[in-house]
N, C-alpha and C positions, 0 to 999 in steps of 0.2 A: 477242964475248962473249955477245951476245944470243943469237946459233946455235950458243953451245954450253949454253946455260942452256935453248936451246928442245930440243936435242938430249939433253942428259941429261935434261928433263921427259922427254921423249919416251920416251926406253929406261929414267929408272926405274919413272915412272909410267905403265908405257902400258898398264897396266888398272886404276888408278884411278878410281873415277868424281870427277869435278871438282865432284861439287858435298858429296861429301864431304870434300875437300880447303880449301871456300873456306867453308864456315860447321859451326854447331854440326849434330850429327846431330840436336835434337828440329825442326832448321828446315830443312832437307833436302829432307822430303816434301814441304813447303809450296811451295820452291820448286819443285817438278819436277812439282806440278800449276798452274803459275804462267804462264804462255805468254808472257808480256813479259817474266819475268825468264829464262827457257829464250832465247826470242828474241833476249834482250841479252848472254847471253852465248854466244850462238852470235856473236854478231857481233863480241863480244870475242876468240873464236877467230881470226877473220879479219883484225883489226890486223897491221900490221907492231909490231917491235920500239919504233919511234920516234913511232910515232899510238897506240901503244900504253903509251907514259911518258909521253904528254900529254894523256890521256884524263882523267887527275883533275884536272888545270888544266880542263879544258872542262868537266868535270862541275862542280866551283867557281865556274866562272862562270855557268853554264846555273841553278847553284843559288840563285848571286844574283841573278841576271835574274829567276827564279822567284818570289824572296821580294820583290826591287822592286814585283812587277804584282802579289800578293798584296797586298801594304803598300796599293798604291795600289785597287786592286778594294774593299778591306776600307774605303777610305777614301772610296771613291765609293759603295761602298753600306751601310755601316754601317746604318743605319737598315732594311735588308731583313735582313740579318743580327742585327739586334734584334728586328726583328720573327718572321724564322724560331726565335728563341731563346724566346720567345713563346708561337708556336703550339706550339714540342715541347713544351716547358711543358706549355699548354693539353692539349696531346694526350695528350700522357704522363696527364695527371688524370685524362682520360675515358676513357683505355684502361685506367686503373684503376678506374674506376666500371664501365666495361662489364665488367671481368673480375671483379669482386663480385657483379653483379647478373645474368652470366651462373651465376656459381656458386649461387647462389640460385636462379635458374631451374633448374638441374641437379639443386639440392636438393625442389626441385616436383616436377618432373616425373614423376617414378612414382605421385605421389596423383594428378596431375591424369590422368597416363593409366587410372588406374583410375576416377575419374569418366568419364573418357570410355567407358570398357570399362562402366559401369554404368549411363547413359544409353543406351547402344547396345546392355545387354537389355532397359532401361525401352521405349524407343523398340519393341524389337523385340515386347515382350508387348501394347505400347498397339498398336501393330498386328495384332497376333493378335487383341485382345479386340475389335478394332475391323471386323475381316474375322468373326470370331463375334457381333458384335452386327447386320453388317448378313444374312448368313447367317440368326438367328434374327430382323429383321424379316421375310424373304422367306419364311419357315415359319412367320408369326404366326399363322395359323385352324388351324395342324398342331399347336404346343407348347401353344397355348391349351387345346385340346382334351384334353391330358396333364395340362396342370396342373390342372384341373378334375374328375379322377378321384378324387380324396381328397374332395371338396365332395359331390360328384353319388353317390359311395358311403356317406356318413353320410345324404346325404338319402334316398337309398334303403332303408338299415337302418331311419331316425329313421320313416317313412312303411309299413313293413312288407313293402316290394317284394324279397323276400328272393331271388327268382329271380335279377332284374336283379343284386342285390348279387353276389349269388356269380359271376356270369358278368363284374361286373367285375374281383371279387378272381381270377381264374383269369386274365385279361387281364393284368393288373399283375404276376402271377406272373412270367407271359412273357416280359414287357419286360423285369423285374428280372433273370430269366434270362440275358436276350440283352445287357443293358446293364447290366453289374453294377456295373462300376467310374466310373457317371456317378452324380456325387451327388443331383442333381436325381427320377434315378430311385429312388434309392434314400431320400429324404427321401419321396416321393411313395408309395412300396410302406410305408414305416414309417406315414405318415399311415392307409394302406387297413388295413394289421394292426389298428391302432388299432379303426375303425371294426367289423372282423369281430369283436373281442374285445365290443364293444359289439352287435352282434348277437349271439352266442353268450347273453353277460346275458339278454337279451329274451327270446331262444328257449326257456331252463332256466327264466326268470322265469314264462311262459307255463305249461310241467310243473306250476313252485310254486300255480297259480291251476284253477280250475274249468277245467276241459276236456273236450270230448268227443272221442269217438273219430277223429274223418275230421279236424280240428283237429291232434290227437295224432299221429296216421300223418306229416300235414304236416311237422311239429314234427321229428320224427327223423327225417323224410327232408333236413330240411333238414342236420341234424344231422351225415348220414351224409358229403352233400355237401362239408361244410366239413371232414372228415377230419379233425377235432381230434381225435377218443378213437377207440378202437378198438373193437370191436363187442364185448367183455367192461364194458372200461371205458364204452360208451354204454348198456349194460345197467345198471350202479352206478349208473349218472348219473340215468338214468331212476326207478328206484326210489328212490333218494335225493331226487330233487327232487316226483314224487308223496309220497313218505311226509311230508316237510315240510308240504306241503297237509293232506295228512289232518291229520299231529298237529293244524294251526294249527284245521283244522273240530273236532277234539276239546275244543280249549280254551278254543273260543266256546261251549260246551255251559254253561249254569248247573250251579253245581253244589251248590246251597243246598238242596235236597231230593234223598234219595239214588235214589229210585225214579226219580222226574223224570228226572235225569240218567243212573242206569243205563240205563233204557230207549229214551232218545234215542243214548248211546254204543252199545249196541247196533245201534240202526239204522240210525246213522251208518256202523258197523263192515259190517253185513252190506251193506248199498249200495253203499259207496265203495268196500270194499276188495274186491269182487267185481269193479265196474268198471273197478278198477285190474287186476285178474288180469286181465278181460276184454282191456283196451285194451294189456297187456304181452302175451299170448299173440298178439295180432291182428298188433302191430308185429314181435317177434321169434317168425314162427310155425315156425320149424325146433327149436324148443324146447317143448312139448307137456309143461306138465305132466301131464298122465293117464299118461304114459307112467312106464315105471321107471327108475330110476337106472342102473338095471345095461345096459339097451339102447341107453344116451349111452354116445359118448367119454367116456374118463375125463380128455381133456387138455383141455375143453371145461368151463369152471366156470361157464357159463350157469346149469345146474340147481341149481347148489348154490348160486349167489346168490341165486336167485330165493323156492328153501325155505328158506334163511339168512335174508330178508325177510319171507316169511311165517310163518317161527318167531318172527320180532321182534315182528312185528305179533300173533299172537295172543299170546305173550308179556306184551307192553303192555294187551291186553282181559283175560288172565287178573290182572294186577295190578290196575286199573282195577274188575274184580267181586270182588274179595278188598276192596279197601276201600271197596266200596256195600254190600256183603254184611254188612259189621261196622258199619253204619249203620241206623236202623230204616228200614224199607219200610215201614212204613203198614201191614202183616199180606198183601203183595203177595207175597211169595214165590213164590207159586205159578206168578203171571203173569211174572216175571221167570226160571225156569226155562223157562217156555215159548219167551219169546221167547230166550233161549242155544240152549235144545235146536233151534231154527229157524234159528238163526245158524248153527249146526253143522254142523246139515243142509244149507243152501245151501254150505256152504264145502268138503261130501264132494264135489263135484261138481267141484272144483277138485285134489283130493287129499291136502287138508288137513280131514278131519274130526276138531274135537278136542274132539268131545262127551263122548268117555272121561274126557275132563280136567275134565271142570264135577261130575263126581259129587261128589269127595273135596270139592269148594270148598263145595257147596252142602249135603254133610253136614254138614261141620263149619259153619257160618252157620245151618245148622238146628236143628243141635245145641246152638248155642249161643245162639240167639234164645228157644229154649223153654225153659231153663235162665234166662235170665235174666227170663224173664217169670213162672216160680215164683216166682224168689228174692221177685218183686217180689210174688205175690200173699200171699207168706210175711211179708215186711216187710209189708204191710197188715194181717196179722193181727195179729200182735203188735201195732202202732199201736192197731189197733179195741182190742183186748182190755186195755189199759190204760185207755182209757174206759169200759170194759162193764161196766155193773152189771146184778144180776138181777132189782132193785127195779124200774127203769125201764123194763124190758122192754113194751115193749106186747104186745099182747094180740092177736096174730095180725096185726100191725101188717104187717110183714116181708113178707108174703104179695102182698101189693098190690107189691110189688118184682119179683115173679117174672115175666121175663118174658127167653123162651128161646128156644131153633130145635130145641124140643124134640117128636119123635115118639111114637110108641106102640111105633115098629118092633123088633124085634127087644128089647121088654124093656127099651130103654135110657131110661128117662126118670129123670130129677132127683127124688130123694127129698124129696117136701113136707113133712119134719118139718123139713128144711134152712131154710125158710121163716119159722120164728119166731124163729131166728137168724140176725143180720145177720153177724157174723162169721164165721159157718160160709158164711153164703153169699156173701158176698164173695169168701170164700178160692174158693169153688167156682167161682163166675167167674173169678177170675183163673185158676188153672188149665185149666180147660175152654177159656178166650182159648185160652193156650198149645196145648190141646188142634186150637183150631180153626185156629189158624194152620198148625198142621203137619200137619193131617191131609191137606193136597190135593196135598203133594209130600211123606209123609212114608216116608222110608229106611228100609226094617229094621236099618242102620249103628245110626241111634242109638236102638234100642230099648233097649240097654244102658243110655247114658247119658242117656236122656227116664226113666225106669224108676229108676235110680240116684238122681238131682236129685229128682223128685217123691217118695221114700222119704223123702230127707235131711231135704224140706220137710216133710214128714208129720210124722218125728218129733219135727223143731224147733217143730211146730203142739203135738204131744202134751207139748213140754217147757210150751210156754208154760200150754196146761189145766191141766199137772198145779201150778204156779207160783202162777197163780190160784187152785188149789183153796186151798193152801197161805195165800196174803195173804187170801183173803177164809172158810176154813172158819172162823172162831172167831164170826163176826158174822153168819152165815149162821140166817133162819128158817128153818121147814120148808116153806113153801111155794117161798124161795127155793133151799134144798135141792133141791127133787122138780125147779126148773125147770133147776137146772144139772145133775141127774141126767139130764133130757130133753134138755140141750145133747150130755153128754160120749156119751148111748147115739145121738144122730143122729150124733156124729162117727162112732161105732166103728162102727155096724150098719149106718147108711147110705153117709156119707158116702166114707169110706177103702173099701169094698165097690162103688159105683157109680165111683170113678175107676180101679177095678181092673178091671173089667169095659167101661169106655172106653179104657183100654190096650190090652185085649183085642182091640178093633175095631181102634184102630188100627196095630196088628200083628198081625195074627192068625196062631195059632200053625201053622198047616197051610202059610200061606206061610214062617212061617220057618224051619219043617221041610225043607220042601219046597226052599229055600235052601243051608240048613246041611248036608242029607243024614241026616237023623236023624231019628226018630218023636216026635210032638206028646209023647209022655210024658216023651219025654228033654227038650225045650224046657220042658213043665215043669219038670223037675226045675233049670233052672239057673238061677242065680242072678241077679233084676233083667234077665229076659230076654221085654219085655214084657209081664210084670205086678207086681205087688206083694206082699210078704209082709207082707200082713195082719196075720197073730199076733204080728210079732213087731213092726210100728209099735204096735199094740194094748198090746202087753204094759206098758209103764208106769203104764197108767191102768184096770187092768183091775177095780182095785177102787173105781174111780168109778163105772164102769157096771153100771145096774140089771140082774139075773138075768130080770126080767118085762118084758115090751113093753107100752107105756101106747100107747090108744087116743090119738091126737091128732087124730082127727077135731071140729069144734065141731058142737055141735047146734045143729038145725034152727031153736028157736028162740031165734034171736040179736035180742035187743031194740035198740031201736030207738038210744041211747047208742052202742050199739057197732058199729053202722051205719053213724053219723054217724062215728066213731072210722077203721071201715075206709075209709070213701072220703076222710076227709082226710089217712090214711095213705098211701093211693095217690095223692092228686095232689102229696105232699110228695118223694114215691117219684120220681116222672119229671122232678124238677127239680134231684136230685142229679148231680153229677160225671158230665164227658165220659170216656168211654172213650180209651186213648193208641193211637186209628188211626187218627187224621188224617181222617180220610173220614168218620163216626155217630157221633152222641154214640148214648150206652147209661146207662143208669138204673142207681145202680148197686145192687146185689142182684141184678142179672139173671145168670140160672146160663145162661152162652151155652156150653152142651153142644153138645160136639160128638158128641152122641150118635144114635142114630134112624138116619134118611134120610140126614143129613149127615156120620157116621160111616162107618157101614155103605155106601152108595151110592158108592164114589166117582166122582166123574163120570170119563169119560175126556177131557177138555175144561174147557178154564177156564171157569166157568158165570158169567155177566154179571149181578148181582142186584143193582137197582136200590135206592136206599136207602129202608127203612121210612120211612112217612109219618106224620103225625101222625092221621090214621084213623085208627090203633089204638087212639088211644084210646076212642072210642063205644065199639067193641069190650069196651076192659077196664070202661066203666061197666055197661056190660050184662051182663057174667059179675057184677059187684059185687053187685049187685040182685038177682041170683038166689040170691046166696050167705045170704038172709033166709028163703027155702024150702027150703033143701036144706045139706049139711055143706056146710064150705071148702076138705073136698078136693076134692069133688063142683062145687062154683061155681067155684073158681079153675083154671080151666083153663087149661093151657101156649098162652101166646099166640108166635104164631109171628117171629121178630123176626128176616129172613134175617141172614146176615153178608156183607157187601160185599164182593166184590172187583172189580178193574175189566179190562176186558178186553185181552191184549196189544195195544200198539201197533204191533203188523207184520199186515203186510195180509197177508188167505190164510194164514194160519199154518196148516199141515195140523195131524193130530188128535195129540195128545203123551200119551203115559202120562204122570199126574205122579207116579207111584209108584218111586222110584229100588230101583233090587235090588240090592246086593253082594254081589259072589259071595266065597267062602272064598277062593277061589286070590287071585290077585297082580293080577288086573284087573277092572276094574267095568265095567259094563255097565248103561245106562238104556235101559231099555225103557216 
């Protein structure tokens, strides 16, 4: 039965595989990667039938043989088997400690590897700095020597070694060049700029101060060296830093007296600013002011800086004589045209003569110097002639006052009836002042308005006579009658007759013919044109004055009362009021005509006359004393009383007309 239970396995199952016949298929695979159980049932193959049904009795017994010597093993060593139960324990705890504290080290790991990644560029730059530190000890006397160029360039600027400076700033250029991107060099090129910027100061500071010429050349050669400005812009620079100088030497000038200071700003002007053309033509000599505009490039603004600065500067000197000019001069006029017209002249030689330009200034200052020294002899009258009585009148008192710059010459002398009146002759001096201040630079410009003003003032003198006649006719005897008759016929017949004939001098009418293009007869005819119309200042008071001329001469025999009267007349006379010139006092009554010599003559040259001495007086006791033999026209003789002027203060001043000539047309001309 067995061979046929082996024989139908056989033919039904003879491609089964046996181990999916003998267990579940998920435990299949297991066994047939199993080699003991493959083994054992390979060997189950090989039973007979009969060792093959008693195979599970043996396995049953084999199974409880097995569990006896377990039972028994288990009971011989219990104690290792509690112990091995123990350490799994044990172990098992630590394999969970190690697998925590692995995971935490797993959770480290990428910070600490980037500490290590960040030690290992620390490490790598501490050895770089470390290979460059011994590197720059081994080139210690070589970096020393670098680092030292910013110290050793300030000491060189700060000490004025300006060659060495620049030959090291061109060195550092270099470097800076070649080594751009080391900071060291480039900390060390910023230190040297510094230093050059501190030179450049020094160098412009030096322009701002006193300097001479071979200094000055230095100066902007240095200048050129350092390539800061361009040769337009080192031209500004230069003129700009001289023109600072100047102003600062202008504004050290006093300026409390206006002559004083005109004539130093003058000579400050003609000096300095000569030596600055000087020392500007010598440094930039491809530029020739002499030359014309029109033979320079035109893309070239050298030229036109240069006459842009000297249009500033004389600019600045024509502002500067417009308000000394409107200042009193002390009756210096004259001297103060000198010294412009020589200013002028030194500065044609440069190309700028702008002595055309001082006419108009010096008219109108002329014009209006002698205007205002009327006004003033005109307000003195009126003053006097509110005190003036006729009762009080002394007695040829007035006489002893007269004391003039008066000639014979040419007819011009001062009417001596003027003499016994103070007011007439005050007035006569002030005027005559004005006369003599302008007569040494006087314009035919303002013969109009010198001619005009002294009319005005005439007639405001004729207002005030005829005012007086009025307040004092009603109280009037006849002695004092006849003597205000002998006042109002010196005004008409002398007085207004001899200022008309000092006009005359000083403009006389053949020059301002000769001027204008017209004949002397037409100059007459025009109006307030160097002289006076007479008749018609006259005509207010024409019935004050007497038809007959009274002898005013005193005779000869003057007693001795009246003697004693004349000389304490005169020494009361020299102790009266300064004259306003700053320079001589003047007595006042004195008629300072500018008549005679000092009219007529004009010097061509400013003439130096030392101030009168007190010697004059002997002089006048000695004509006093004669004046007891002889009349008082005959004794009082014109004592000569020069008028002061002083002489310019520019050395060599060649010979100046002071006579200005305006021409008709659009330009003036001093000659």
């Amino acid at each position: 039965m067995a061979a046929f239970v082996d024989g139908e396995n056989e033919s039904s199952y003879p491609h089964d595989d046996l181990f999916a016949v003998l267990g579940p298929p998920e435990k299949v695979d297991v066994w047939r990667e199993d080699a003991d159980i493959a083994a054992y049932l390979q060997e189950l193959s090989s039973y007979q039938v009969p060792r093959l049904s008693q195979e599970p009795e043996r396995l049953a017994e084999e199974k409880a043989l097995v569990l006896e010597q377990t039972r028994e093993l288990a009971f011989e060593n219990y104690k290792t088997f509690i112990q091995t139960a123990q350490c799994s324990r044990d172990i098992f705890k630590e394999f969970g400690m190690v697998e925590s504290k692995l995971d935490s080290m797993q959770e480290k790991l990428p910070e600490f590897a980037k500490k290590c990644q960040l030690f290992s560029q620390e490490s790598q730059l501490i050895t770089a700095r470390w290979r460059q530190m011994s590197q720059m000890l081994s080139k210690h006397p070589q970096l020393l020597e670098v680092l030292e160029l910013a110290q050793l360039m300030e000491t060189c600027v700060r000490n004025g070694y300006y060659d060495e400076a620049l030959e090291l700033a061109a060195y550092v250029r270099r470097l800076e060049k070649k080594h751009a991107s080391t900071p060291l060099i480039t900390s060390i090129a910023g230190e040297v700029r510094e230093s050059q910027q501190l030179m450049l100061n020094q160098l412009l500071h030096q322009l701002r101060s006193t300097i001479q010429l071979p200094a000055c050349l230095k100066v902007i050669g240095y200048l050129r060296r350092m390539d800061c400005f361009s040769e337009s812009e080192l031209r500004v620079k230069f003129l700009q830093a001289r023109g600072a100088w100047f102003q600062g030497v202008l504004s050290n000038i006093p300026n409390k007296d206006a002559y004083t200071h005109l004539s130093r700003v003058v000579e400050a002007c003609r000096v300095h600013l000569f030596d600055i053309v000087t020392q500007y033509r010598a440094i930039f000599s491809d530029d020739d002011p002499l030359l014309g505009l029109s033979t320079r490039d035109s893309q070239d603004p050298g030229p036109s800086v240069f006459y842009s600065w000297i249009t500033s500067r004389v600019s600045q000197f024509m502002r500067i004589l417009e308000t000394d000019l409107a200042r009193d001069l002390g009756g210096r006029m004259d001297s103060v045209l000198s010294q412009c017209m020589y200013f002028g002249l030194s500065f044609s030689r440069v190309g700028a003569d702008f002595r055309p330009l001082l006419a108009h200034r010096f008219q109108v200052a002329i014009g209006r110097r002698s205007a205002h020294m009327v006004q003033e002899a005109t307000v003195r009258f009126e003053k006097m002639m509110e005190s003036f009585t006729l009762v009080t009148l002394p007695s040829l008192g007035p006489a002893a006052m007269l004391m003039s710059t008066i000639t014979t010459e040419e007819g011009i002398e001062p009417p001596l009836s003027l003499l016994e009146f103070e007011p007439l002759s005050q007035y006569c001096n002030g005027v005559l002042s004005a006369f003599n201040e302008v007569r040494l630079c006087s314009c035919l410009a303002i013969a109009r308005q010198l001619s005009s003003s002294l009319e005005t003032s005439l007639q405001t003198v004729v207002g005030v006579i005829c005012r007086f006649q009025l307040a004092e006719e009603s109280g009037l005897t006849e002695k004092e009658g006849e003597t205000f008759s002998r006042f109002c016929a010196a005004f008409a017949h002398d007085l207004v007759p001899f200022l008309d004939r000092c006009l005359g001098v000083l403009f006389p009418r053949a020059e301002m013919a000769k001027m204008l293009g017209v004949t002397t007869a037409q100059v007459a005819k025009m109006e307030n044109m160097g002289h006076l119309n007479c008749d018609m200042i006259i005509e207010p008071m024409k019935h004050l004055v007497s038809d007959f001329e009274e002898d005013f001469s005193v005779p000869a025999s003057v007693d001795t009362d009246e003697a004693d009267d004349l000389s304490k007349s005169s020494a009361e006379g020299t102790k009266m009021v300064e004259e306003s010139t700053g320079q001589e006092q003047k007595v006042p009554g004195d008629l300072e005509v500018a008549a005679a010599k000092e009219i007529v003559n004009i010097p061509k040259e400013p003439t130096v006359v030392e101030k009168s001495t007190v010697s004059e007086g002997s002089t006048m006791a000695e004509k006093l004393m004669a004046a007891e033999e002889s009349t008082v026209a005959e004794g009082l003789t014109a004592l000569a009383e020069p008028t002061v002027t002083e002489e310019p203060t520019v050395a060599e001043e060649p010979t100046v007309d002071q006579r200005m000539q305006v021409t008709t047309g659009t330009g003036t001309d001093v000659s």
